[in-house]
N, C-alpha and C positions, 0 to 999 in steps of 0.2 A: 449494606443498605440498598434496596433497590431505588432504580429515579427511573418516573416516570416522563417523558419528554411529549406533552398535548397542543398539537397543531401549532408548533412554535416557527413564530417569523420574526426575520429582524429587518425594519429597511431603513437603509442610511438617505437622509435627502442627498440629492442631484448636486454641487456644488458648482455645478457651471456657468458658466456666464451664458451659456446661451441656450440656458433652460434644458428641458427633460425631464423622464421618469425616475422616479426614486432608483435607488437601487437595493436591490432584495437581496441579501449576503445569508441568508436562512428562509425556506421556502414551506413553510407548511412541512413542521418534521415534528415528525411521530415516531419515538422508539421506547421500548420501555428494556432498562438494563438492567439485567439479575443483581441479587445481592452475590457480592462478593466476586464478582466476575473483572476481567480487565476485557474491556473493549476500546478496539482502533479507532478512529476515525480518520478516513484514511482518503484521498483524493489532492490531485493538482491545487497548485496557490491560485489564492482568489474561490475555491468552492463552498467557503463559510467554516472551515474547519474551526478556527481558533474563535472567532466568533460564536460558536456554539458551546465551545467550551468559558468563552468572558460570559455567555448567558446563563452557564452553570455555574458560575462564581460568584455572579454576584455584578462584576468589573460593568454587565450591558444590562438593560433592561429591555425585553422582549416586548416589541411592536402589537403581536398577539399570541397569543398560547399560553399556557401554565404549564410551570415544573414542579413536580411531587416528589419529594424527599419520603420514602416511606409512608404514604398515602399522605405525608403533611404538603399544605400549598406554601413552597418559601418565592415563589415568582417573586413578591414583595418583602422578601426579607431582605435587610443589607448582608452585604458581601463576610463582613465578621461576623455576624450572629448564622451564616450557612453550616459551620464547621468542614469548609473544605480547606484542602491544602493542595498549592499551585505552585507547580514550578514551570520557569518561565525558560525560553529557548535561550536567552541571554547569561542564564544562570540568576543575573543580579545579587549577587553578594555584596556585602559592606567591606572594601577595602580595608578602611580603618580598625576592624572589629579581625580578632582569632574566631579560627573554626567557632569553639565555644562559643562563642558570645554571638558568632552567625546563627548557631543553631538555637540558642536557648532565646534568641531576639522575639519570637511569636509568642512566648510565654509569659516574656515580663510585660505582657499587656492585659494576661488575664484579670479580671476584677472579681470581688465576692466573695465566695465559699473556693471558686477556681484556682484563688490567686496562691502563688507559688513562692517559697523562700529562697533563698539563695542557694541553697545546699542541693535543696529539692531541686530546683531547675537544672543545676549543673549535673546532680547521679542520675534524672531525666536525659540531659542531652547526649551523657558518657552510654546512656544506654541504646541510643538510639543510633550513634556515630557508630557502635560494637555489631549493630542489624547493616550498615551498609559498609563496613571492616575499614572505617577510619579513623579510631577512636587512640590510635597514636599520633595522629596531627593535630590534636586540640588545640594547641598554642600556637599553630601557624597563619599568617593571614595568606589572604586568596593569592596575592602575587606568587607567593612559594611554594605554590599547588599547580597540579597537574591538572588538562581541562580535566580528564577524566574523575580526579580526585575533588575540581568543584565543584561535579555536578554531582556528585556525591554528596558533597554538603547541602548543593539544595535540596535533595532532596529528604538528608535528614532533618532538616528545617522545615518542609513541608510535614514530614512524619512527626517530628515530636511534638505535636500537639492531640496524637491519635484522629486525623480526621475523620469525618463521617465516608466523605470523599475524596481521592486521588486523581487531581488533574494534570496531565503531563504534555505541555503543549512544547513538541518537535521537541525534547532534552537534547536529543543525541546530535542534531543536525551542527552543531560548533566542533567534532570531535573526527580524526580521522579514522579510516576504515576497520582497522583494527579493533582501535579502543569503540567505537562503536556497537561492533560484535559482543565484548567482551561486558559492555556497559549494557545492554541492553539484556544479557543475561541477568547480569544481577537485578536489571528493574524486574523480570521476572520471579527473580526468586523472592523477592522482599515483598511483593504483593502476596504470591503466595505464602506467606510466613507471616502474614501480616492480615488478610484475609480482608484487605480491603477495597471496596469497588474503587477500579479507577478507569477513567476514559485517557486515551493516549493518543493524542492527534500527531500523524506525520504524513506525508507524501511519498513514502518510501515505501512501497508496496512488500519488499523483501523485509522492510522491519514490522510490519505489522502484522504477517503473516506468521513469523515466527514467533512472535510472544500473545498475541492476543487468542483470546477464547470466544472472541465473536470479531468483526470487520465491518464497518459501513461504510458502503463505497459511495463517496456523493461526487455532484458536479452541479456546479451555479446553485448553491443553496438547495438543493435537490436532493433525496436519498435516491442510488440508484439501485444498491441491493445490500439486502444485511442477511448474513451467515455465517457460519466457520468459515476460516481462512481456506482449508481446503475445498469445501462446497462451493465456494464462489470460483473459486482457479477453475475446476472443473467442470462444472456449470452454470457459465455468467447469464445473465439474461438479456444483455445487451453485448451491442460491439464494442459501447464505452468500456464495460467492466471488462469485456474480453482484450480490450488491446492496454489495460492498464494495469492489467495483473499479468503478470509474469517475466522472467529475465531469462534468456531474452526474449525478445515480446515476442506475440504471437505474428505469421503470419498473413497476412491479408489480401484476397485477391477478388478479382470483377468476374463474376459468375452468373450462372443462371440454374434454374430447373425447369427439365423439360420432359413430359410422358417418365417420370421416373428414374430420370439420368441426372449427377450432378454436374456440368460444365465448367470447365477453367476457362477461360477462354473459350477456345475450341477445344481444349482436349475433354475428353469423357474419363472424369474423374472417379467417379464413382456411380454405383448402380443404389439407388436407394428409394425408399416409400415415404413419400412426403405427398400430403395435401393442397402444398404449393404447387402452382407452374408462375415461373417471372424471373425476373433478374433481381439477383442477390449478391451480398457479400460474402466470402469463405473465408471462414477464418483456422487457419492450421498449425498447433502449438509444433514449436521444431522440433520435441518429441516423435512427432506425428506420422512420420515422411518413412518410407521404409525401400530402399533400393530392390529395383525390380527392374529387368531388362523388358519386362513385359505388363512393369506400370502402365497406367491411364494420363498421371501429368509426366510431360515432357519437359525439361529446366535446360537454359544451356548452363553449364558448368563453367565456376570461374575461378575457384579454388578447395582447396581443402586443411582444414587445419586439426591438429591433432594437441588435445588439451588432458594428457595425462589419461584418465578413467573413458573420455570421450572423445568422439571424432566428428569437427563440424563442417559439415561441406553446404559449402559456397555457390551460390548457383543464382541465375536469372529468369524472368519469365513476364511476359511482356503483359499479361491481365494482373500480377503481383503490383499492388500499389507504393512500395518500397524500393528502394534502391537492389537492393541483397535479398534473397532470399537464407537464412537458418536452418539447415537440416542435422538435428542433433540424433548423429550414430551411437547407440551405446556400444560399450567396450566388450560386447560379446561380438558384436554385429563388425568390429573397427576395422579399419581397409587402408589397408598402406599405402602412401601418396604414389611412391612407385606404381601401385600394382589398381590403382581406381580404374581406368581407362578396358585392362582386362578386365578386371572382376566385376565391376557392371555393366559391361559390353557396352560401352559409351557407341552413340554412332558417332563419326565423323561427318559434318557437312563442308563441300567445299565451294566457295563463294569466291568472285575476287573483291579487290581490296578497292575501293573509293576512290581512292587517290592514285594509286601507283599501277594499278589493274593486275599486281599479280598476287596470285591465289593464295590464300589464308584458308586455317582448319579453324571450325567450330568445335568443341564436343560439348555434346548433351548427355543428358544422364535422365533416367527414368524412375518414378515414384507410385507405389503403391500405399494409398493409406488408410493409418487405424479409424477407422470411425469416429471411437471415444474421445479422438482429439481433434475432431473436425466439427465445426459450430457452421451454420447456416444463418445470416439475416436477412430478414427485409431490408434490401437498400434501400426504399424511402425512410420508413423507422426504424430501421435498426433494430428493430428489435426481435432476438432468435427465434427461428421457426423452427419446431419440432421433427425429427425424420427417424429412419432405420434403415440400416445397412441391409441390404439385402444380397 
């Protein structure tokens, strides 16, 4: 089913004693989501995520905007006559009640021609527990379950009503690293097998990426870019989107462009063709960084660590707005802790020490980089300026 989302806002009044403006928790948002697609929503707590998903429920009623169900207007329908199904980050199961009786609970509220016998409801829930491979715990209550295994029953409690729509606000975020992984596969596969839209709100930038088929990155009730999970990694159109997608992050330093040159600092990073001249943000995934004895940025070097497939070196730079700088070596490129100092022809600087006045060694290390992973912004706006490497 597709849903259309038109100029939809939500604001909560001020509750403060000492007055103010509303607050806007959804800002004028416009998306329209294919049928049968999963999309993220995906952004920091507090940027209207779950909010936008209570306004697709039913749970909030929207300030201004309409939502279309398959060109239908339900802005005003209630929450049970939408035909969605929601599951909540808490899970909220009924202690008291078996799996069974958890999942066939949305059924025995049907009314009409709907309404469902006992039998029926029950080879209904057996069949929908067999789609998320639990359908040997039927008689267990939630205490005797695994997180992974409740959130499984919420969700076949969500599903065994066939919704029109699948709402999944943050499932995963109660479950450790692991099971996370492993759970968020299966939310993949069942949508797929199931071929029903669902919206999937989390802040976890690595889980939205990997299951969803579209991503909308917001911030303060704002959309700030929707695309495939890879389109947006690769070309954000702000700094926000760029320094909130990726692990680990991108990145970040105080720049400028000048006649054609990109500046770190002072160093002369890159030669490229931009329209701009001013001072800017850089922003560089750790991908990015390629050891060069006769790179453009200079880092002082502060370590290196060696992570199986890949090799991260550690390094500082005083226009870097971070503590660390990330430079991720792949395992063709990887460089023995022993042998970094040779093999990138580090200089040595020597300085003396602050306090004791005798002499301490620096070493720096040098970077030449890819392009394709170096973003440019406006530091007033933030927002990416176009360039080419030349």
């Amino acid at each position: 089913m597709k849903i259309v989302l038109e100029n939809l806002t939500k604001r909560f009044p001020n509750r403060s004693k000492k007055g103010g403006a509303d607050v806007i928790a959804v800002n004028n948002f416009n998306f329209e989501i294919p049928d049968g697609k999963l999309i993220g929503l995906l952004g920091p707590s507090g940027c209207g995520k779950s909010t936008c998903l209570n306004l697709l429920s039913g749970l909030e009623t929207p300030t201004e905007g309409r939502i279309y169900f398959d060109g239908e207007d339900i802005t005003d329908v209630p929450a049970e006559n939408r035909g969605v199904g929601l599951v909540f980050q808490s899970y909220a199961l009924y202690p008291h009640l078996t799996v069974l009786r958890n999942i066939t609970f949305p059924l025995e509220n049907l009314k009409g021609n709907k309404k469902m016998s006992r039998n029926e409801m029950d080879e209904k829930a057996l069949e929908t527990a067999k789609l998320v491979q639990i359908d040997g715990l039927m008689e267990r209550k939630p205490s005797e379950l695994s997180g992974g295994q409740q959130q499984r029953v919420a969700i076949a409690r969500a599903l065994v009503k066939m919704p029109r729509v699948l709402l999944l606000d943050e499932p995963l975020s109660n479950l450790d690293a692991r099971l996370r992984l492993q759970t968020r596969e299966e939310i993949r596969r069942i949508q797929r097998e199931t071929g029903i839209t669902t919206v999937f709100v989390t802040h976890d930038q690595e889980e939205a990426m990997s299951i969803s088929d579209m991503i909308v990155v917001m911030k303060d009730g704002v959309i700030q870019q929707i695309d495939k999970p890879q389109t947006v990694y690769n070309d954000p159109q702000n700094l926000f989107v760029a320094k909130f997608l990726g692990t680990p992050a991108i990145n970040v330093f105080v720049g400028s462009v000048k006649n054609g040159v990109l500046y770190i600092g002072d160093d002369e990073a890159m030669n490229i063709k931009c329209d701009f001249n001013g001072r800017v943000m850089v922003g560089i995934r750790p991908e990015g960084f390629i050891p060069n004895k006769n790179g453009g940025l200079c880092c002082k070097l502060t370590g290196v660590e060696v992570m199986g497939r890949d090799t991260s070196i550690l390094s500082t730079h005083y226009a870097h707005e971070g503590e660390i700088i990330r430079s991720i070596i792949g395992s063709d490129d990887a460089i023995e802790i022993t042998e970094i100092t040779d093999v990138l022809d580090s200089k040595i600087e020597k300085r003396l020490h602050p306090d004791s006045g005798s002499e301490i060694k620096t070493e720096t290390i040098r970077f030449s980089l890819k392009p394709r992973k170096v973003y440019i912004f406006d530091k007033e706006t933030e927002k990416r300026i176009p360039f080419e490497a030349v």
